[in-house]
C-alpha positions in Angstrom: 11.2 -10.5 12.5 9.7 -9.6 15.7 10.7 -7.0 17.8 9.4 -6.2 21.5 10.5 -3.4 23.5 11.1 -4.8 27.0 13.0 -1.6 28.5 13.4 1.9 27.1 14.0 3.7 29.7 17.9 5.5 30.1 20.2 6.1 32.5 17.4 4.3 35.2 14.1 3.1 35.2 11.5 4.9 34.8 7.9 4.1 36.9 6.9 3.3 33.4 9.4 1.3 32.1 12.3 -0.8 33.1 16.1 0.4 31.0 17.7 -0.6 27.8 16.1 -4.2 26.4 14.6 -5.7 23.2 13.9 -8.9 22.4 13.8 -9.7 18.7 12.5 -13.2 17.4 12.7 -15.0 13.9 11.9 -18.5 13.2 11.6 -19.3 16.7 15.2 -18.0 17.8 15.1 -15.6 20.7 17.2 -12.8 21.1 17.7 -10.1 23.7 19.9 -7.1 22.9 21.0 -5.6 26.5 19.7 -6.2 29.6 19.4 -3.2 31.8 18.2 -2.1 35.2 14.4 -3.6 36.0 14.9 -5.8 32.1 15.0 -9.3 33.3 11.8 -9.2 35.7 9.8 -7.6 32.4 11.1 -10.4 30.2 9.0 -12.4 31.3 6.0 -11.1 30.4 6.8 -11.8 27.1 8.9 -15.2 27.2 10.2 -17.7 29.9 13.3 -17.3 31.8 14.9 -20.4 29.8 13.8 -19.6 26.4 16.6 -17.0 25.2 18.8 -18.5 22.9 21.5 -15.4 22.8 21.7 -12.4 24.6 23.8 -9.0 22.4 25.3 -6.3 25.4 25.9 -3.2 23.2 28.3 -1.9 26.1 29.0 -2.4 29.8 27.2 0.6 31.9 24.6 -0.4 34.1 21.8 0.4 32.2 22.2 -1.7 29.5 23.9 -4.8 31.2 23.5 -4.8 35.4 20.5 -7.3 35.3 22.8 -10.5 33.5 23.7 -10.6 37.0 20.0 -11.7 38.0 19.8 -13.5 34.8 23.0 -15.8 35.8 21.6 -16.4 38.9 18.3 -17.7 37.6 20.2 -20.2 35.1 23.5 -21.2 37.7 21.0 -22.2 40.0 17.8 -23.0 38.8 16.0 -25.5 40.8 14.4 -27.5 38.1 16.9 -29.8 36.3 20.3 -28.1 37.5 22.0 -25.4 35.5 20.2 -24.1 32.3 22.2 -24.5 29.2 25.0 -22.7 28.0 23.8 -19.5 26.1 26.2 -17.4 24.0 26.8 -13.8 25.1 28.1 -11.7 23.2 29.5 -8.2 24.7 32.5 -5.8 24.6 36.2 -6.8 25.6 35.7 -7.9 29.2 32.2 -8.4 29.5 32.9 -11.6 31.8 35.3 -10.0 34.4 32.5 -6.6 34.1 29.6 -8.8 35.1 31.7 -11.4 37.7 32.9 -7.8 39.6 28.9 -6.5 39.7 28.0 -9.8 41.2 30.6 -9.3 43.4 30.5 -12.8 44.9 30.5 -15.9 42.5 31.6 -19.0 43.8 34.0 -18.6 41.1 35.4 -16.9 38.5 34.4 -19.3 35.6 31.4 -19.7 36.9 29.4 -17.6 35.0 30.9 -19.5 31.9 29.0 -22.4 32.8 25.8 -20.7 31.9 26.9 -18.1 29.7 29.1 -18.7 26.5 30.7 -15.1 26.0 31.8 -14.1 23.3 33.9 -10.3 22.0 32.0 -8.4 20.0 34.4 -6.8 17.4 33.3 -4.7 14.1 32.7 -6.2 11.5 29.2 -9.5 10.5 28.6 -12.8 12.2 25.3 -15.0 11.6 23.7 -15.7 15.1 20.5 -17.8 14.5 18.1 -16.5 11.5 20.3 -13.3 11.5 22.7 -11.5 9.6 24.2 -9.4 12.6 26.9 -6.0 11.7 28.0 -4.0 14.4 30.6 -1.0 15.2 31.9 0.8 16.9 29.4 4.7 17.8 31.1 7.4 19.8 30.5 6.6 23.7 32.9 7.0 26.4 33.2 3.2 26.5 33.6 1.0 24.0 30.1 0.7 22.7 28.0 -0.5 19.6 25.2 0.0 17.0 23.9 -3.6 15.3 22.4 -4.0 12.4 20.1 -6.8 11.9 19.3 -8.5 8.9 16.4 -11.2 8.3 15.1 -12.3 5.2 15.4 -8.9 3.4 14.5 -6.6 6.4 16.6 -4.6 8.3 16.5 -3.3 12.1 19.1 -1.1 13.4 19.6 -0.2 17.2 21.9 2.3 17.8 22.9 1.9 21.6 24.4 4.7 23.3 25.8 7.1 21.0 26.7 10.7 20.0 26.4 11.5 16.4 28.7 9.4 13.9 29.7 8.3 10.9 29.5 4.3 12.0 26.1 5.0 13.0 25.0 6.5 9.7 26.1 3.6 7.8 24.7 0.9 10.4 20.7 2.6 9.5 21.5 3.1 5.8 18.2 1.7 4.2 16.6 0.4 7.7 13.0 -0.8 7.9 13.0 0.7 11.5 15.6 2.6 13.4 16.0 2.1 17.1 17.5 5.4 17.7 18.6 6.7 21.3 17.6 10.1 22.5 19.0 10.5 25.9 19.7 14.5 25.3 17.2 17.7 24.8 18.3 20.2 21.7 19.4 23.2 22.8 19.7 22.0 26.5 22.3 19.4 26.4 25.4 19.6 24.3 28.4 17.0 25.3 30.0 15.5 22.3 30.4 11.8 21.6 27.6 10.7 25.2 24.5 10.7 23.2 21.8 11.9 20.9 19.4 14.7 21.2 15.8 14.1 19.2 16.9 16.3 16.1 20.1 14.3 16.3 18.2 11.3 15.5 16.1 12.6 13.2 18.6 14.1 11.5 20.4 10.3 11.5 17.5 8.9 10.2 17.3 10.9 7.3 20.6 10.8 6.3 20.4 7.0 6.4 17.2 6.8 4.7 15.8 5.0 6.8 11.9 4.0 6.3 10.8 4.1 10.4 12.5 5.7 13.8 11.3 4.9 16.9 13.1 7.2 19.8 14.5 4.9 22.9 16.9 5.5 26.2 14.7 8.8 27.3 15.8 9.0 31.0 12.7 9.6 33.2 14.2 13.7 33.6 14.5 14.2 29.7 11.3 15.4 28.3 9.9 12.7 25.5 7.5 15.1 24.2 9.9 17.8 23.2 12.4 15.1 21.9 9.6 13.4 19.7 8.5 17.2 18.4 12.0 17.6 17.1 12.7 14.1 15.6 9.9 14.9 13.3 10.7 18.2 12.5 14.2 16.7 10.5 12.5 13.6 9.7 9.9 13.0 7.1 9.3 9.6 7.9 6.9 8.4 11.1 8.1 8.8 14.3 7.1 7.5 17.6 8.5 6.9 20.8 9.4 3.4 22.0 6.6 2.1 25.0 7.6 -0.9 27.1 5.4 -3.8 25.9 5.4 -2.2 22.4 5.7 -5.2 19.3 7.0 -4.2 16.4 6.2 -6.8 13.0 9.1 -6.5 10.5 
């Protein structure tokens, strides 16, 4: 399992990195988990606009979805060939409506359906591709989710926006590599159930066990430095701090 950090960045881009986006690969299968702000123009350094074979929203703010918009434009109307085939999307209740308002002017409102196969993303497992998928529900002010991914006895987690949790906890039991968010400084910020601080995630990490955290969705006004310093203070495990263009082997 492959796994390539397209965005990290939270809340907006950063001059460094584009927001919320990963592509993860396994036996040729393609799969992008969200698609923020700046995502799909940085996608394609690292695959071609047609070569996605799903796309996972974890929830519906901007940062994390707003560039499907682009990304329906680019397959509705592609030049070459006519539409590009139907994809399956999978997002929170009323991802189609969600996306069809930020467009704000599709020629109709099943278009996007003609390009995009969406699909509700509930708790619980579903097999998409080489992957055993489980998500929940973490503690956002929308409905949001963690996933757990599975692939041939390795495990990546990705925690999406999230305060701490017990769904959370149980998604990174065991995980190879934790994709933790760490929008929030300790000590600074304190606003239950929005998002993580760095000891939060550290702290997350170790009561999962998990082997590997990588920090993600630092907004471009949160300090990385001071959030890595106290991820490792928790967490005996390495830590580092996700980099746009980073590749991760699993």
């Amino acid at each position: 399992m492959k796994l390539t950090v397209v965005g990290c960045s939270g809340s907006f881009p950063s001059a460094d990195s584009a927001c919320s986006s990963y592509l993860v690969e396994a036996d040729g299968f393609r799969l992008l988990i969200d698609m923020g702000n700046g995502a799909l123009g940085e996608l394609q350094r690292h695959c071609g606009l047609y070569d996605l074979d799903a796309v996972v929203l974890s929830h519906l703010h901007a940062d994390h979805c707003i560039d499907m918009c682009g990304y329906f434009v680019a397959r509705y109307y592609r030049h070459d060939g006519g539409p590009a085939p139907v994809i399956p999307v999978y997002g929170p209740e009323g991802t189609e409506r969600r996306l069809n308002i930020a467009y704000g002017d599709v020629p109709d409102e099943k278009c996007m359906s003609e390009v995009f196969d969406f699909r509700t993303l509930r708790p619980g497992a579903f097999r998409l591709g080489p992957f055993d998928i489980t998500t929940d529900l973490v503690s956002h002010p929308v409905e949001a989710y963690g996933f757990r991914l599975g692939y041939r006895g390795r495990t990546l987690v990705y925690s999406g926006d999230t305060g701490p949790c017990a769904a959370l906890d149980t998604l990174a039991e065991g995980a190879d590599l934790f994709l933790c968010e760490a929008s929030f400084v300790h000590g600074k910020e304190d606003i239950p159930d929005l998002h993580l601080n760095g000891r939060e995630a550290g702290l997350a990490a170790a009561r999962a066990g998990a082997a590997r955290l990588v920090l993600t969705h630092i907004p471009p006004w949160t300090s990385p430095t001071a959030n890595l310093r106290d991820a490792r203070e928790v967490f005996p495990g390495p830590v580092e701090l996700a980099k746009a263009g980073a590749v991760y082997e699993l």
